[in-house]
C-alpha positions as CSV (number, residue, x, y, z in Angstrom):
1,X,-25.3,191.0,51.3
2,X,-21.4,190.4,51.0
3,X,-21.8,186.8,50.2
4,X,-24.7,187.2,47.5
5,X,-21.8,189.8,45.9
6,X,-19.4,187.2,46.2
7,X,-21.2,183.9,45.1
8,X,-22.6,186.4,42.3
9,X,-19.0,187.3,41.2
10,X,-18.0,183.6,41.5
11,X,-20.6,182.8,38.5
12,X,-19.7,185.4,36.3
13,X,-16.0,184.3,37.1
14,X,-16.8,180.6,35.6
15,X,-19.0,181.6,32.7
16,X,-16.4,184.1,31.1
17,X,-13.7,181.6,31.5
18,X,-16.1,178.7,30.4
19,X,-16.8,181.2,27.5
20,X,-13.8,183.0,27.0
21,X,-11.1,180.6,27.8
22,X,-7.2,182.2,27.6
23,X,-8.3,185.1,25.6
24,X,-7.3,188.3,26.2
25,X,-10.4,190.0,26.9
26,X,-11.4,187.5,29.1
27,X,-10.2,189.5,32.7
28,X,-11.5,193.0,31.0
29,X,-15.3,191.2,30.1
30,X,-15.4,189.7,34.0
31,X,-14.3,193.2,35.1
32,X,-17.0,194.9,32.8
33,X,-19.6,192.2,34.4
34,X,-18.5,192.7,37.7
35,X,-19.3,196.2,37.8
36,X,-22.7,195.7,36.3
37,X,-23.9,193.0,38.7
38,X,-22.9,194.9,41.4
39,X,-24.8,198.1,40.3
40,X,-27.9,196.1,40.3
41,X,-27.1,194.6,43.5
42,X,-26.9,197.8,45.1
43,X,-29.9,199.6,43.2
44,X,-32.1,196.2,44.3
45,X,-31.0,196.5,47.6
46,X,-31.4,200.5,47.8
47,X,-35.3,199.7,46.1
48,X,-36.9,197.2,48.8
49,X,-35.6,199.4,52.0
């Protein structure tokens, strides 16, 4: 479960700087997205036990 967080965070890592680039808001959106994805992950994984 640890490495689906981590390859999941990894993705949203590239696409906000691919998007993003050297803004400023660029660390608080990955932060924001972060959080989110790993919400899901944990209600998904909660659901199918």
């Amino acid at each position: 479960m640890l490495i689906l967080v981590w390859f999941v965070i990894c993705i949203l890592f590239y696409f906000v700087q691919l998007l993003l680039g050297n803004s400023g808001h660029a660390l608080e959106v990955f932060a924001v997205l972060s959080g989110v994805a790993i919400f899901l992950i944990s209600k998904i994984k909660y659901k199918i036990k």
